[in-house]
C-alpha positions in Angstrom: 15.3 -1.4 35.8 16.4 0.5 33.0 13.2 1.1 30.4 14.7 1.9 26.6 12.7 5.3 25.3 10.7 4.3 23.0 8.6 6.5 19.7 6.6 6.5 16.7 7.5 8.3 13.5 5.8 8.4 10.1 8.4 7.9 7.5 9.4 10.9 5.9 13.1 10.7 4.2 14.1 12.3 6.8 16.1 10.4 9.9 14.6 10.0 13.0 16.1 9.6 16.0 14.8 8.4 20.0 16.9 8.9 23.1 17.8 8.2 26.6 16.0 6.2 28.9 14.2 5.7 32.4 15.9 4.0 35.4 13.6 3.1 38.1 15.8 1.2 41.4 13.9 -1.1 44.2 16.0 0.3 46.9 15.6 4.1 47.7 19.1 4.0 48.9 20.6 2.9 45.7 21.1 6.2 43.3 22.1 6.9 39.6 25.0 8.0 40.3 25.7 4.4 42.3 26.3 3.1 38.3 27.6 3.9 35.4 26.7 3.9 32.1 29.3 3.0 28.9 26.8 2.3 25.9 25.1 4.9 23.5 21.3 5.0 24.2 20.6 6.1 20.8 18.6 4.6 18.5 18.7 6.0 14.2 17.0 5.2 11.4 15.7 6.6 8.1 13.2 3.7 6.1 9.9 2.2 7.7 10.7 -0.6 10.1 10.6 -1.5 14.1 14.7 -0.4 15.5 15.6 -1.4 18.6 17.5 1.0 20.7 19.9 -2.7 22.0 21.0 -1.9 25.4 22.4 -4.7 27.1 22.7 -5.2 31.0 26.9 -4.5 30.5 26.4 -1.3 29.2 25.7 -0.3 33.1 28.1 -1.5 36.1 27.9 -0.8 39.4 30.5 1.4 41.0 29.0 1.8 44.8 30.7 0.0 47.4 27.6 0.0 49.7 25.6 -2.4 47.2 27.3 -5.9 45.8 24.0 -7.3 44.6 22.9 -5.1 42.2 21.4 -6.7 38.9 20.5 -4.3 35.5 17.2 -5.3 34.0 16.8 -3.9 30.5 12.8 -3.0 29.3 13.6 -2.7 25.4 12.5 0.1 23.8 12.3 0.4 20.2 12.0 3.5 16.8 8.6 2.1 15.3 8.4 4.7 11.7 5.3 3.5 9.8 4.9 3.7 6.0 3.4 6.7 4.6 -0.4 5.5 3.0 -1.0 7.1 -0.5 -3.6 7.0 -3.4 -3.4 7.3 -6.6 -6.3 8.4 -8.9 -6.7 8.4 -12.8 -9.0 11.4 -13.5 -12.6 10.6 -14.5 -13.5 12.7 -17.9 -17.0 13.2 -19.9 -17.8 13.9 -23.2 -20.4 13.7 -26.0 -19.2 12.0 -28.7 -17.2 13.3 -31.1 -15.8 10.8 -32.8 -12.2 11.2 -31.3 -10.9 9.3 -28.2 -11.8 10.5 -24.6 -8.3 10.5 -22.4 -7.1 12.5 -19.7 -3.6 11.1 -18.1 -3.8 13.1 -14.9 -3.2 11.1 -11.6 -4.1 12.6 -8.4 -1.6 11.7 -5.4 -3.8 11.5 -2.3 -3.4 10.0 1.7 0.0 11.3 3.4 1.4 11.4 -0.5 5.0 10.9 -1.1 7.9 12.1 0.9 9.8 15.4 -0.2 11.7 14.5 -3.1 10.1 11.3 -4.1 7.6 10.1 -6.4 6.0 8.4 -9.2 6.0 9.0 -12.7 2.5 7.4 -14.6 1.6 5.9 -17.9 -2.0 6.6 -18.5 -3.5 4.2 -21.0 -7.5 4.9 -20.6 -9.6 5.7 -23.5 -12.9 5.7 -25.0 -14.3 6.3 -28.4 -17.5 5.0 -28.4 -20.8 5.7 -26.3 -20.1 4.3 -23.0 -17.7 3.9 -19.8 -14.4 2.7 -19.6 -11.7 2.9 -16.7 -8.6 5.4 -17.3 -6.3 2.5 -16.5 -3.0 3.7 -15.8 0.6 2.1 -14.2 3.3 3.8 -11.8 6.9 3.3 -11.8 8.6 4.8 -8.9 11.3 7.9 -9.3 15.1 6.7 -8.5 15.1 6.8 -5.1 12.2 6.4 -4.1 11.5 2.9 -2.3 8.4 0.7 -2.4 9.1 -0.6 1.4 8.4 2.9 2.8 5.2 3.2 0.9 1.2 1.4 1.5 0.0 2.4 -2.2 -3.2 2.1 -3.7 -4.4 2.7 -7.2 -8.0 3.8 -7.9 -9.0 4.1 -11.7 -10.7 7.1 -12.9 -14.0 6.9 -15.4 -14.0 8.2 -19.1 -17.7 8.3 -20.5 -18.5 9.3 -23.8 -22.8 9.8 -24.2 -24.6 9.9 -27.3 -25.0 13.0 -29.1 -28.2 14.3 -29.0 -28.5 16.8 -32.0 -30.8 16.3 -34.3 -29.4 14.5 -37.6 -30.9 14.8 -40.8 -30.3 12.4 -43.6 -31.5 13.8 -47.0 -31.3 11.2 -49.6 -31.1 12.2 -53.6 -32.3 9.8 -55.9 -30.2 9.7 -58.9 -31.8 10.4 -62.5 -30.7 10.3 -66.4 -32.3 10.5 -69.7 -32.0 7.9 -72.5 -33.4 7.9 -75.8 -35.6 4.3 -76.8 -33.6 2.3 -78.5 -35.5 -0.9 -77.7 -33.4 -2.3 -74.6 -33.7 -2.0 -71.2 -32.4 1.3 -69.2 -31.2 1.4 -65.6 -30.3 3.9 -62.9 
């Protein structure tokens, strides 16, 4: 029985690679070295996905004249590289009101984050004038290179609040005046 190696990677860019494999043989008198071996137990791969290393029972033949029954059972074994998990978070921001709009286009890249060398770039469209809460809506395009299959991504939206101001205001109000001589019709201001 010949039992593929088998491993777990996390993608990231990089290539990963899983070697070799285990022989176990039914009769103790039967060795390794009673068979040979003439495929490449190698298994290479870069992206997330499930690889199998593909040996196939001809890859091993049988070169001891002591043994004429001798059947190759192959236990595949497979490259498993999982996607890399990341977050990204519009800021939150606070402010009294001012009159101007509250924004604040930072995005926080959280989880395992992107691999070396890849990325997002962000266009941050949150705002908020008025007393209240509003989310910092925002939308990611992924850098050249950089490819959605190797990614789980999740967006969270940051909070802008903009709170009443809470100086006193005072309103003074002037009443206009004028002067008119009588002249017998009616005067206004």
């Amino acid at each position: 029985t010949i039992t593929e190696h088998s491993g777990t990677e996390k993608y990231d860019g990089t290539k990963k690679t899983i070697t070799g494999y285990d022989v176990e043989i039914s009769n103790p008198l039967y060795k390794e070295s009673d068979f040979t071996f003439s495929g490449t137990a190698e298994v290479q791969a870069t992206d997330a996905g499930s690889y199998p290393m593909g040996l196939k029972a001809g890859d091993f033949a049988n070169i001891s004249n002591n043994f004429t029954n001798v059947e190759f059972v192959i236990v595949d074994g497979t490259l498993e590289i999982s996607k890399r998990s990341v977050t990204l978070t519009s800021a939150d921001a606070e402010k009294v009101y001012d009159g101007e709009a509250l924004t604040n286009v930072n995005v926080a890249v959280g989880g395992d984050g992107f691999a070396t060398g890849e990325g997002a770039s962000y266009d941050v469209t949150g705002t908020q004038t008025e007393v209240g809460s509003s989310a910092n809506a925002f939308t990611y395009t992924l850098n050249d290179g950089t490819k959605a299959a190797n990614y789980e991504i999740s967006k969270v939206e940051g909070t802008l609040t903009v709170t009443e101001l809470t100086d006193k205001v005072t309103v003074t109000i002037t009443e206009h005046s004028g002067t008119e001589k009588y002249d017998g019709t009616k005067k206004t201001i």
